[in-house]
C-alpha positions as CSV (number, residue, x, y, z in Angstrom):
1,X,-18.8,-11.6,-4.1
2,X,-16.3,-9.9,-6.3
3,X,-13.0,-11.0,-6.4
4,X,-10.5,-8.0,-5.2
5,X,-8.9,-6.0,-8.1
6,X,-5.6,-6.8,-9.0
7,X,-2.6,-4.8,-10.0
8,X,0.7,-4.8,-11.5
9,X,3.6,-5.9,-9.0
10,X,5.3,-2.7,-7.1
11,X,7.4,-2.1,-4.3
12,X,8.2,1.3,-2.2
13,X,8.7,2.5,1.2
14,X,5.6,3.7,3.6
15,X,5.9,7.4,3.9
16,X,2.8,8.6,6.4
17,X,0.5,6.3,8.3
18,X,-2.8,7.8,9.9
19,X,-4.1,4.8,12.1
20,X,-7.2,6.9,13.1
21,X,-8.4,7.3,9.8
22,X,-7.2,3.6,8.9
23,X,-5.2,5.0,6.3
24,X,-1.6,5.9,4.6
25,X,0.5,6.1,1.9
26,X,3.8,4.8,0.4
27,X,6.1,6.3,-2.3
28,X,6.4,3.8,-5.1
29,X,9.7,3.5,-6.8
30,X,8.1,6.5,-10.0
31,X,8.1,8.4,-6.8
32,X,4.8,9.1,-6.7
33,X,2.3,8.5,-3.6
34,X,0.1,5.7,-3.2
35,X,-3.0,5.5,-0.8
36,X,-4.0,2.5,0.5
37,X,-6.5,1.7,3.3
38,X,-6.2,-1.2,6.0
39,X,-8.2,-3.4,4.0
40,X,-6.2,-3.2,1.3
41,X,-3.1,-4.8,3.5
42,X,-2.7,-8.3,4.6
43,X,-4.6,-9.8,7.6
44,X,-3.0,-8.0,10.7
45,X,-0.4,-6.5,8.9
46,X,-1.5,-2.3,9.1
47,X,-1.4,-2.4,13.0
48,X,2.6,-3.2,12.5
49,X,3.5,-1.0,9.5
50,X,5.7,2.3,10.1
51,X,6.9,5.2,8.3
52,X,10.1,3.8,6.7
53,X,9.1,0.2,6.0
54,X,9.6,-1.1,2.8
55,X,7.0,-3.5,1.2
56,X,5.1,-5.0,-1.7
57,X,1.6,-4.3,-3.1
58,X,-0.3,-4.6,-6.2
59,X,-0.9,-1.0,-8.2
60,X,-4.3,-0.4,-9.4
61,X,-4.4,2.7,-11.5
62,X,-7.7,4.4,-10.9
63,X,-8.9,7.4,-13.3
64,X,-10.9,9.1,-10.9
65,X,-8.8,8.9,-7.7
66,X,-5.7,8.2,-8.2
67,X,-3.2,5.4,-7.8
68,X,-4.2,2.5,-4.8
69,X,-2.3,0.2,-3.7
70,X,-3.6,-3.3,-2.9
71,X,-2.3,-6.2,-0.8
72,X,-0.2,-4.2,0.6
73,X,2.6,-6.2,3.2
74,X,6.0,-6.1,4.3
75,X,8.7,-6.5,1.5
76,X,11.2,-8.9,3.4
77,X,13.7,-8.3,0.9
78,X,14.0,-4.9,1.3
79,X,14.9,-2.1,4.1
């Protein structure tokens, strides 16, 4: 198996969450939005993420669809 991609260290705030889709996006601190998908947080950690929650993730930048954020989970440093 591949190992997962890895990114460069970044930190934002969750701005939408679509649980149905298993889906959402956060604004990084370039203000721009990030997707990620529930796979790409840590084990159990999408099911407890709302708007307004700050956290930590790894930023791949991908030419064809845009930025994606990986291991995405909460930033206990931040609020």
């Amino acid at each position: 198996q591949p190992l997962p991609p890895t990114g460069r260290p970044m930190s934002g705030k969750i701005t939408k969450i679509n649980a149905g889709q298993s889906h959402g996006f956060i604004r990084d601190k370039e203000h721009r939005e990030v997707f990620f998908h529930r796979s790409d947080t840590t084990f159990g950690t999408f099911n407890k993420l709302t708007v307004g929650d700050a956290v930590a993730f790894e930023l791949i930048e991908d030419r064809f669809s845009g930025p994606r954020a990986t291991h995405v989970r909460p930033d206990k440093g931040r609020r």
